[in-house]
C-alpha positions as CSV (number, residue, x, y, z in Angstrom):
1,X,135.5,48.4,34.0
2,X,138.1,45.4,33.8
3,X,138.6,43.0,31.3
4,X,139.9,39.4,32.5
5,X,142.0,37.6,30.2
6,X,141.3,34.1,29.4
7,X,144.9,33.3,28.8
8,X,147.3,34.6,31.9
9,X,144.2,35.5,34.5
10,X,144.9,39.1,34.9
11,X,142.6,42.3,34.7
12,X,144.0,44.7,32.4
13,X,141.9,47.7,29.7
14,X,144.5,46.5,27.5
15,X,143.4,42.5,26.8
16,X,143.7,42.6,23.1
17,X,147.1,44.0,23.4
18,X,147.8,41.7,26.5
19,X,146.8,38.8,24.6
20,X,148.5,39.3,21.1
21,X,145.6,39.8,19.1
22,X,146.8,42.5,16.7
23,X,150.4,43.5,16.6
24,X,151.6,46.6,14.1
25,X,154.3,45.5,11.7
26,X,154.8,48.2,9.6
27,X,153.5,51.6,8.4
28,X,154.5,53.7,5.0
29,X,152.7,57.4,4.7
30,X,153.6,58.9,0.9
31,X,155.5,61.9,0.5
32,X,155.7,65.0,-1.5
33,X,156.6,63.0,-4.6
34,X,153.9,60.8,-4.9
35,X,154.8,56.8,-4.8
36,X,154.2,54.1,-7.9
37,X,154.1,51.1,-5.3
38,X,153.8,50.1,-2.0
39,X,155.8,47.4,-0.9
40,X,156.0,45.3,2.4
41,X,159.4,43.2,2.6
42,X,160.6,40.4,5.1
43,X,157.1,39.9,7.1
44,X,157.7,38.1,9.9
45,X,156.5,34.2,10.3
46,X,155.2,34.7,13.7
47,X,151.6,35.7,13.0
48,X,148.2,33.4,12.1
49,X,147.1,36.3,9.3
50,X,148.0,39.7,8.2
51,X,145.7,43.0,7.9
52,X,146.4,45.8,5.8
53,X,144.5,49.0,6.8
54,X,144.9,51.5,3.4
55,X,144.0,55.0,3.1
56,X,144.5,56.1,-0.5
57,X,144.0,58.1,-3.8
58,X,145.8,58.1,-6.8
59,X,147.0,61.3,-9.4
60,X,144.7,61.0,-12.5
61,X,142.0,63.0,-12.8
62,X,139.0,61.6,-15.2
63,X,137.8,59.2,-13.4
64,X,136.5,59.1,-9.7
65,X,137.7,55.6,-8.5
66,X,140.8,53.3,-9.5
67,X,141.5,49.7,-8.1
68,X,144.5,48.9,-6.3
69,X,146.6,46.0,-6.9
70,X,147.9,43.6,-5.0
71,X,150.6,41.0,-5.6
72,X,152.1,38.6,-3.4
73,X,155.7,37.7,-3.1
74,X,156.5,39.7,-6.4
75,X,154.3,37.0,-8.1
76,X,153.4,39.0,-11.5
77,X,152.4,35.6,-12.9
78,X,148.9,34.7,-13.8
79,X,148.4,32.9,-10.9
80,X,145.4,35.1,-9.0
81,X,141.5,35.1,-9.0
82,X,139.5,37.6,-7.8
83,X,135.4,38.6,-7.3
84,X,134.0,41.5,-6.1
85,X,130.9,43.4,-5.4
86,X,130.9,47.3,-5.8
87,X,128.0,49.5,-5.8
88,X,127.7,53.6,-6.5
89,X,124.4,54.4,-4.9
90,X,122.6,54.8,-8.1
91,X,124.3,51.2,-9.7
92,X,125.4,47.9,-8.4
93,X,127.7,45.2,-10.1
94,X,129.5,41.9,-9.7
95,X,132.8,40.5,-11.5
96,X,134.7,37.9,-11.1
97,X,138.2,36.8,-12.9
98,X,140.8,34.3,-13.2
99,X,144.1,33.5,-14.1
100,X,145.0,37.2,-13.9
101,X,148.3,38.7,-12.8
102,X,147.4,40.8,-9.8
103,X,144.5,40.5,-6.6
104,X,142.3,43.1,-6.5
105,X,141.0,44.1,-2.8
106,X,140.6,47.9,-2.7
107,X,139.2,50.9,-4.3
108,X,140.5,54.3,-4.1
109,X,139.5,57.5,-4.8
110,X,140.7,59.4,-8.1
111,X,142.8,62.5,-8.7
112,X,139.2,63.9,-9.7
113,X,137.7,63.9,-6.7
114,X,137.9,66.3,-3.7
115,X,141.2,67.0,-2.9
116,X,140.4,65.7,0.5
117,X,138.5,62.4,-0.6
118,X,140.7,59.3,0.2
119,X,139.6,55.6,-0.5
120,X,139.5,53.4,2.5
121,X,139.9,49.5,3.1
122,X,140.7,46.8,5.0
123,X,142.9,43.8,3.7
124,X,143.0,40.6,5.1
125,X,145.7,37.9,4.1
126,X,144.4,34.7,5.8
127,X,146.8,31.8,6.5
128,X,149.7,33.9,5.1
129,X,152.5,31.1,6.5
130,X,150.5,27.6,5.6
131,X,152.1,25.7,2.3
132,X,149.5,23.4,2.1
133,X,146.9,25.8,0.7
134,X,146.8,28.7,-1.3
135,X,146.5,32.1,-0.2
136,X,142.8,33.6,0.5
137,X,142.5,37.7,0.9
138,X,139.6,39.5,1.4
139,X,138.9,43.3,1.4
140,X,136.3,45.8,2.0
141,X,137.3,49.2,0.7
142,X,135.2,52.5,0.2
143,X,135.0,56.7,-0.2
144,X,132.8,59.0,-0.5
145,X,132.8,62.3,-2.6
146,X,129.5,64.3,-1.6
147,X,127.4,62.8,-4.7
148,X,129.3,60.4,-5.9
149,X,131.2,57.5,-4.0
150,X,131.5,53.3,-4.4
151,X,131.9,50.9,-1.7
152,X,133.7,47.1,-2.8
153,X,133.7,43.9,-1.2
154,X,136.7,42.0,-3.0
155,X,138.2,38.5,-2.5
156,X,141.0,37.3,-4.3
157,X,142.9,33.9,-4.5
158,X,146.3,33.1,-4.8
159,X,147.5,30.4,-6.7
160,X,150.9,29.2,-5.4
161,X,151.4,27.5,-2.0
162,X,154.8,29.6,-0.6
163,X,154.3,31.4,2.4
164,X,154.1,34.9,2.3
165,X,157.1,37.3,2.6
166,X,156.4,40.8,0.2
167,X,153.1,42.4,-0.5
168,X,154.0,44.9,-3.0
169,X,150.6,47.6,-4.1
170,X,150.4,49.2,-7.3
171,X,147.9,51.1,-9.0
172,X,145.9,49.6,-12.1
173,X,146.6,52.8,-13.9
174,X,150.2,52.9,-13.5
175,X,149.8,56.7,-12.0
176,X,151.2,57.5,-8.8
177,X,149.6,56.9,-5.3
178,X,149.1,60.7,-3.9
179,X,150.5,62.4,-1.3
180,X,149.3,61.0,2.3
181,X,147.8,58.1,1.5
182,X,149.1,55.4,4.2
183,X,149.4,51.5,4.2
184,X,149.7,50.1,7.6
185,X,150.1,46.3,8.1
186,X,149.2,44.1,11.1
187,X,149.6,40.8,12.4
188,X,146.9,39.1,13.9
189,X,147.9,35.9,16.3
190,X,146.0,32.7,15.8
């Protein structure tokens, strides 16, 4: 089976490559040590939005999930809003807040779970390079551990119109993110 792309005319397997769709930017995978951020420096211009595919879990045991923050330009400023939607399989919730310091788009997995139990998500950074508006991300993010488990839908706002040039993750808890978890960003063409 061939593919024919709509923008040069030629057959290729490869058309979302061919075409630009989805470039890699940048991948970190955390070492022996553990790491207390994340952080993405000089993103390129070049791209319509950016994706950030995590897998991650964090050191502290007592509690089975953890939210990961996210902050934009090293804007530690109250100038993000956030909702989500998470549910457990035996409870669902909703919250929503503003004017706080960080985005929140992704749930991990805690130190208490399964030593092989990592959270997984998706990030997207819409319209990362447009100063007219501010900056709209959106994540789904999930794990499971046998019986217990949450799966998130977060959005989060940022208030300031710059264009995007850092994304820095932390973890709400201030504890390490564990060994292997990985952050891999993308760039997605327009």
């Amino acid at each position: 089976m061939s593919v024919t792309s709509a923008k040069t005319g030629s057959t290729s397997l490869s058309l979302a490559l061919e075409n630009n769709f989805m470039e890699p930017i940048a991948s970190t995978l955390v070492g022996s040590g553990g790491a207390n951020a994340v952080i993405f420096n000089d993103i390129p211009q070049t791209y319509k939005h950016l994706q950030v595919r995590i897998l991650s879990r964090d050191v502290r045991s007592g509690v089975s999930v953890n939210s990961v923050f996210t902050y934009l330009n090293n804007d530690v400023g109250a100038n993000y809003a956030h909702h989500g939607l998470y549910g457990s399989g035996s409870a669902v919730a909703a919250t929503g807040s503003a004017s706080q310091n960080y985005g929140v788009l992704h749930q991990e997995a805690s130190g208490s779970a399964a030593a092989n139990v990592f959270g997984a998500g998706i990030i997207d950074i819409l319209d990362y390079t447009n100063t007219n508006k501010y900056t709209t991300m959106r994540g789904l993010s999930g794990y499971d551990d046998n019986s217990t488990g949450r799966v998130a839908l977060w959005s989060s706002l940022w208030m300031n119109t710059s264009s995007v040039t850092s994304i820095m993750f932390t973890n709400s808890t201030s504890v390490n993110f564990s060994q292997y978890s990985r952050f891999s960003l993308y760039g997605i063409k327009g």
